[in-house]
ROTORDO-82484 format. One line per field, with one value per residue (C-alpha): x, y, z; residue in three letters. Coordinates in nm, 2 decimals. Last residue first. Layout:
BEGIN
c1	(X:...)
c2	(Y:...)
c3	(Z:...)
type	(ALA:...)
% end
This chain:
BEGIN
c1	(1.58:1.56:1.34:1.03:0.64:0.30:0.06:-0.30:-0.66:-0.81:-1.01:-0.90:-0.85:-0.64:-0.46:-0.36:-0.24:-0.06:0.13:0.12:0.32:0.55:0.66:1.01:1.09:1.46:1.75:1.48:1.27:0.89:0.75:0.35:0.15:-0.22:-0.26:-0.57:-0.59:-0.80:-0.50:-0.26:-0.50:-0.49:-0.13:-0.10:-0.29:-0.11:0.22:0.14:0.48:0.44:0.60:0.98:1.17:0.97:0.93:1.33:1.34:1.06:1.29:1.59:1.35:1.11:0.88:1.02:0.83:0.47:0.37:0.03:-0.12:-0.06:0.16:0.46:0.36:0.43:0.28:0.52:0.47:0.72:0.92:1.02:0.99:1.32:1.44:1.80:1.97:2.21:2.05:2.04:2.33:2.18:1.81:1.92:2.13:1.83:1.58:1.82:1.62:1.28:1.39:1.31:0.94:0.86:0.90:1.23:1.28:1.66:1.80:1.74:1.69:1.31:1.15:0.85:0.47:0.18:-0.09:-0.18:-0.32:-0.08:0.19:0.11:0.09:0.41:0.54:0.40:0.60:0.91:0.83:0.81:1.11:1.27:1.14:0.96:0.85:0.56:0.50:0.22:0.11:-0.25:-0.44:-0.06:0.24:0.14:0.43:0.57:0.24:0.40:0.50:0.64:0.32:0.07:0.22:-0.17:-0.27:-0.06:-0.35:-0.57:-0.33:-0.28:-0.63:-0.66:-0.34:-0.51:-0.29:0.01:0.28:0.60:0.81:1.09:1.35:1.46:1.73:2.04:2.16:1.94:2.25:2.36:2.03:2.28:2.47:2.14:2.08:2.44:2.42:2.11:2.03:2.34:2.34:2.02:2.18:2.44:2.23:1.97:1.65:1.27:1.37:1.17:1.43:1.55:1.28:1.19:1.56:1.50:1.11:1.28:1.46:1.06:0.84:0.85:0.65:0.68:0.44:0.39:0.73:0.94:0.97:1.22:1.42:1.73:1.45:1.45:1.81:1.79:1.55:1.80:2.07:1.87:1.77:2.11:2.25:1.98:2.07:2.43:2.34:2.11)
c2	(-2.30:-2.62:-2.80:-2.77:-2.74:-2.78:-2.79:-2.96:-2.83:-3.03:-2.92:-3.17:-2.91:-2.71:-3.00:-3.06:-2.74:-2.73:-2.99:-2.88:-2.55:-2.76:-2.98:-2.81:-2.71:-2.73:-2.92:-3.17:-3.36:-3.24:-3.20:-3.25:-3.26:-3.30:-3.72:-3.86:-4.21:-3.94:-3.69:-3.99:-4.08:-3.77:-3.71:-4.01:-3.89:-3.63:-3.79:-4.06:-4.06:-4.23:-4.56:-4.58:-4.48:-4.62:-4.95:-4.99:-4.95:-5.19:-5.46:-5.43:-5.50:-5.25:-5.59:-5.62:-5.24:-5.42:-5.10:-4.86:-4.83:-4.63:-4.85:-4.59:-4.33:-4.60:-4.53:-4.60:-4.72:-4.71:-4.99:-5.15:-5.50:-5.55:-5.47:-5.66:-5.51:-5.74:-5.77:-5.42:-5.36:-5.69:-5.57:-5.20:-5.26:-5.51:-5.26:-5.01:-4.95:-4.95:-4.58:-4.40:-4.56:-4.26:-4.21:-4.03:-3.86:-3.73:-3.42:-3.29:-2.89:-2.89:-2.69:-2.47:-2.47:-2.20:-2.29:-1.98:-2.20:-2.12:-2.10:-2.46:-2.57:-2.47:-2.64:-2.95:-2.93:-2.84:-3.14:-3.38:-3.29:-3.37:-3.71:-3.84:-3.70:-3.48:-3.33:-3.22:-2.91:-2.84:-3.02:-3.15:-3.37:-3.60:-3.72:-3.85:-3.82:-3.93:-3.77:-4.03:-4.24:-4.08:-3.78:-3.64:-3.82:-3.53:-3.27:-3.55:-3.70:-3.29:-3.20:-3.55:-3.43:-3.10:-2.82:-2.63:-2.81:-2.88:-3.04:-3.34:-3.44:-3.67:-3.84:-3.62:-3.84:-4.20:-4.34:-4.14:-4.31:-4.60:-4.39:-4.24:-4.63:-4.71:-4.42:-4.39:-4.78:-4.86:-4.56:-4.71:-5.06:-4.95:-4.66:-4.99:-5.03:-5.04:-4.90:-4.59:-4.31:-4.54:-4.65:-4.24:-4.17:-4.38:-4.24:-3.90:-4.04:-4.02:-3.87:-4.05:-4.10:-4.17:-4.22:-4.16:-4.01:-3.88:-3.53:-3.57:-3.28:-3.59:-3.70:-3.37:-3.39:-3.76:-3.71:-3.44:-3.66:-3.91:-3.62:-3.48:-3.82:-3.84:-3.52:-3.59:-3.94:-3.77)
c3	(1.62:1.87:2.03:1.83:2.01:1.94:2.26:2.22:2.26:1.96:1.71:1.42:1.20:1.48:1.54:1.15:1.15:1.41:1.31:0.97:1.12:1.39:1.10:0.99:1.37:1.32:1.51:1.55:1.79:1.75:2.04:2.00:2.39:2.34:2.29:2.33:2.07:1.84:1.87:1.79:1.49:1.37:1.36:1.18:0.91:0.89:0.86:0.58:0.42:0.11:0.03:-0.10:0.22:0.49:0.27:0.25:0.62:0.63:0.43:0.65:0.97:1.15:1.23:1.56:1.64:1.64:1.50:1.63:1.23:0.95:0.75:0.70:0.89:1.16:1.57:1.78:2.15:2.41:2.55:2.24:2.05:1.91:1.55:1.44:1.16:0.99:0.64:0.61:0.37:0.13:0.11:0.06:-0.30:-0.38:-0.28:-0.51:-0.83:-0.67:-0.52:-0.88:-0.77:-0.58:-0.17:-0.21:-0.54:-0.59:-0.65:-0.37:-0.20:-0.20:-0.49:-0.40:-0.46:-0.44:-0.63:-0.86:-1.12:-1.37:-1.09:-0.99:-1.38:-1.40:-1.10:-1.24:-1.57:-1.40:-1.21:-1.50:-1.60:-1.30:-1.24:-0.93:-0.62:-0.46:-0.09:0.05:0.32:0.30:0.57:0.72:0.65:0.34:0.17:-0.16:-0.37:-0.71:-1.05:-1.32:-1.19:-1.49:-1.55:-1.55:-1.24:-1.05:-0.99:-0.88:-0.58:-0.50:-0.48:-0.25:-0.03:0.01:-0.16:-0.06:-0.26:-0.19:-0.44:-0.49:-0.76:-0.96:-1.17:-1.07:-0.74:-0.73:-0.71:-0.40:-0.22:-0.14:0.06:0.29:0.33:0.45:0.70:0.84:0.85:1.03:1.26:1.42:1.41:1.63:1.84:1.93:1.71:1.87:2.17:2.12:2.08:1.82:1.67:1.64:1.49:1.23:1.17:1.13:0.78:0.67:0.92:1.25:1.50:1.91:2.20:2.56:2.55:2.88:2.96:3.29:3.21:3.13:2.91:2.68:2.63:2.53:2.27:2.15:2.09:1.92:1.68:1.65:1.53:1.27:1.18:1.15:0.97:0.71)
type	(UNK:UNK:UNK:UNK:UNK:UNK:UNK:UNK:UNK:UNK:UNK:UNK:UNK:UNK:UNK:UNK:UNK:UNK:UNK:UNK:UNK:UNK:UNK:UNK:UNK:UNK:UNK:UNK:UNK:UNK:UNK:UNK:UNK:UNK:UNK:UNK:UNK:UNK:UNK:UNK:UNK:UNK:UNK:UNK:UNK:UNK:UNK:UNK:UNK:UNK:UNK:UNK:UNK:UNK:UNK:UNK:UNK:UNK:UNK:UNK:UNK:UNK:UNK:UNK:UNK:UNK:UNK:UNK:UNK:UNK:UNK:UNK:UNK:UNK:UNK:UNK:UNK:UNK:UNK:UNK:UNK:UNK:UNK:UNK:UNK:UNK:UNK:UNK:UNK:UNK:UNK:UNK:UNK:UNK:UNK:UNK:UNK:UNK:UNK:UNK:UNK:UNK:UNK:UNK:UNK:UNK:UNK:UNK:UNK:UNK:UNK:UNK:UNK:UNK:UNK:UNK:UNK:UNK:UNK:UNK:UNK:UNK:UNK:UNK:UNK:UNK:UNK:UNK:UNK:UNK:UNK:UNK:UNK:UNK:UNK:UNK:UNK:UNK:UNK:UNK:UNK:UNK:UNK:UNK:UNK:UNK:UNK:UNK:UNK:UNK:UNK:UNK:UNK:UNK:UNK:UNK:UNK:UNK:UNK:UNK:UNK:UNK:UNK:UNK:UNK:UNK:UNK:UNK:UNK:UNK:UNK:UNK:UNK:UNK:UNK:UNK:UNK:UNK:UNK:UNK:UNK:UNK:UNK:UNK:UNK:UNK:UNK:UNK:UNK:UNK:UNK:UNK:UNK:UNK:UNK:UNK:UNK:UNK:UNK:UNK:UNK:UNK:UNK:UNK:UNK:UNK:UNK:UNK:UNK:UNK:UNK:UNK:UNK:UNK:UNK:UNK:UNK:UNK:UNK:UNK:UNK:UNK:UNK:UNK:UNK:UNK:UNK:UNK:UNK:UNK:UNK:UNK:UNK:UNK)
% end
């Protein structure tokens, strides 16, 4: 997490020395670090702060959980998990039919069964831990004391939180929202849709690899919008 967090700053910078300078920022998950960054919101010091000692403290969570991609609608995947009642959870939303679950292993194995029963296609992502569940309630207190120092500022270009869902005054992204961003759901989509609603129709996603360019697009073309999609790297 702290190399591609590094990589994602890095890259921000690329594209400004071309003179392509952000109307707007967001952040999916880990991303949202790099975006406060690239934003103002968060200097490279306490930037690098949050990546690293929060990406260590997730170590404890190591062999408990697990995540899953699931291409379903995020409301056919909220009712296809009510049956572990909370041990699976709706970690992220990224496009029309692009979602992501967390919680317990077993549990998963279970779901991706039911996926294949069904004919659902779903896939394991390469953790053994559960971001955005309530495995990640075990180390607030852990996170509470290593972020203590990190000092948010109001920034110079406007982010827009997948983590509240709303245009962010960016001196709130204390300790305690960086432990919010990583235990709430990711609601990427929806924040897509409110950027293309604000009139936004240029998408570059920052990242050594274009992982959300497909929702992205996705999402746009729902929405009907004549936008551009991009990555920056391959």
């Amino acid at each position: 997490q702290p190399v591609l967090w590094a990589v994602m700053v890095s890259l921000a910078e690329v594209w400004r020395a071309h003179g392509v300078e952000p109307a707007a920022v967001v952040g999916h998950s880990q991303g949202e670090i790099a975006a406060a960054c690239v934003a103002g919101a968060l200097t490279l010091e306490d930037g690098a702060r949050v990546v690293a000692l929060r990406s260590k403290a997730i170590r404890a969570l190591s062999g408990r959980g697990g995540m899953v991609s699931v291409a379903l609608s995020s409301s056919g995947v909220a009712e296809l998990v009510e049956r572990w009642g909370g041990r699976v959870s709706v970690a992220a939303v990224n496009g029309p039919s692009s979602v992501v679950v967390s919680g317990d292993a077993d549990a998963l194995d279970e779901l991706m069964d039911v996926c294949r029963e069904r004919g659902v296609r779903a896939r394991r992502i390469d953790v053994d831990y559960a971001s955005h569940s309530a495995h990640v309630e075990s180390i607030e207190g852990t996170l509470a004391e290593a972020l203590a120092p990190v000092a948010p500022r109001e920034s110079s270009v406007p982010l827009f939180s997948t983590v509240t869902g709303e245009w962010l005054d960016t001196a709130e992204m204390d300790g305690g929202y960086w432990y919010a961003n990583l235990r709430r759901t990711v609601e990427f989509a929806p924040a897509v849709e409110a950027l293309i609603a604000a009139g936004h129709r240029t998408f570059v996603e920052v990242s050594p690899h274009p992982v959300l360019t497909v929702p992205l697009q996705e999402t746009v073309d729902v929405a009907g919008a004549d936008a551009v999609v991009t990555g920056t790297l391959r």
